[in-house]
C-alpha positions in Angstrom: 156.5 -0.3 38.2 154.0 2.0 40.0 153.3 1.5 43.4 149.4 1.3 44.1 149.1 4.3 45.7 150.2 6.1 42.0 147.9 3.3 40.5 144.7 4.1 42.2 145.4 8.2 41.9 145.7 7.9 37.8 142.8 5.4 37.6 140.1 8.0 39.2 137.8 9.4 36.7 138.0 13.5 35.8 136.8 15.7 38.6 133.0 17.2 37.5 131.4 20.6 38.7 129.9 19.4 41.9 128.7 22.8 43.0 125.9 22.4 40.2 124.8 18.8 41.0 124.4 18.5 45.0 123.9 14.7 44.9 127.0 14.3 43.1 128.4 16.9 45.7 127.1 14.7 48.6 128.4 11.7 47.0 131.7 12.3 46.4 131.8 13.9 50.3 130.8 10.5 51.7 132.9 8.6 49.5 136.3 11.0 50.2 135.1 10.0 54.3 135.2 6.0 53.7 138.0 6.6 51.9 139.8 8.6 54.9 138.6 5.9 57.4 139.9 3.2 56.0 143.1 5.1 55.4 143.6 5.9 59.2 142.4 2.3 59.8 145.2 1.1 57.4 147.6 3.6 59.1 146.9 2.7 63.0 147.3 -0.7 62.0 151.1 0.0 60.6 151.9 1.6 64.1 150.8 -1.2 66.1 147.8 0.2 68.1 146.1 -1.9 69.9 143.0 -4.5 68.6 140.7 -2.5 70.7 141.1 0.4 69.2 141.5 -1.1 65.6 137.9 -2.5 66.1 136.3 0.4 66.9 138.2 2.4 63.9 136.9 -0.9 61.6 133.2 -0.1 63.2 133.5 3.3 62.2 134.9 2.6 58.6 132.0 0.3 57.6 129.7 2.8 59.1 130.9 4.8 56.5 130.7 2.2 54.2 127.2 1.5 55.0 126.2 5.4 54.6 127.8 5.8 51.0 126.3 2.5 49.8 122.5 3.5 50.8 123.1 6.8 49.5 124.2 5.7 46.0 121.0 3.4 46.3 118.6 6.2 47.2 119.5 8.6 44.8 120.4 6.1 42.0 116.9 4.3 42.1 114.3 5.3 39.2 111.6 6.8 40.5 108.5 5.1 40.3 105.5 6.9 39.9 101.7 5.2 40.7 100.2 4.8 37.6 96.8 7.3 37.1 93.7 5.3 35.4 
């Protein structure tokens, strides 16, 4: 059995050229830092650190969260044009 770690690594989709497409670029940037926050968040929270401190790295993950998602939904929106009569 694979442990979820192996799981999640095979289930990402291929890498694309990024240095040609800058919103995928950006994208994939702010994704890789959610990702890394809530990995540190996950880690302090093995090694006991205190609730104080696990809040504030929980503020900072959803943050993070928050950026990527209006990202996404800023550069994933058609663009609406005013129609010209």
């Amino acid at each position: 059995m694979l442990n979820s770690t192996a799981m999640a690594t095979n289930a990402q989709p291929p890498t694309t050229n990024t240095t040609t497409d800058p919103i995928a670029h950006e994208q994939r940037r702010l994704e890789r830092r959610m990702e890394d926050r809530w990995r540190a968040l996950a880690l302090a929270e093995q090694r006991g650190q205190s609730l104080r401190i696990l809040e504030r790295m929980y503020a900072t993950y959803t943050q993070a969260v928050d950026e990527y998602v209006m990202y996404v939904r800023r550069t994933s929106q058609p663009r609406h044009w005013p129609s010209v009569a």
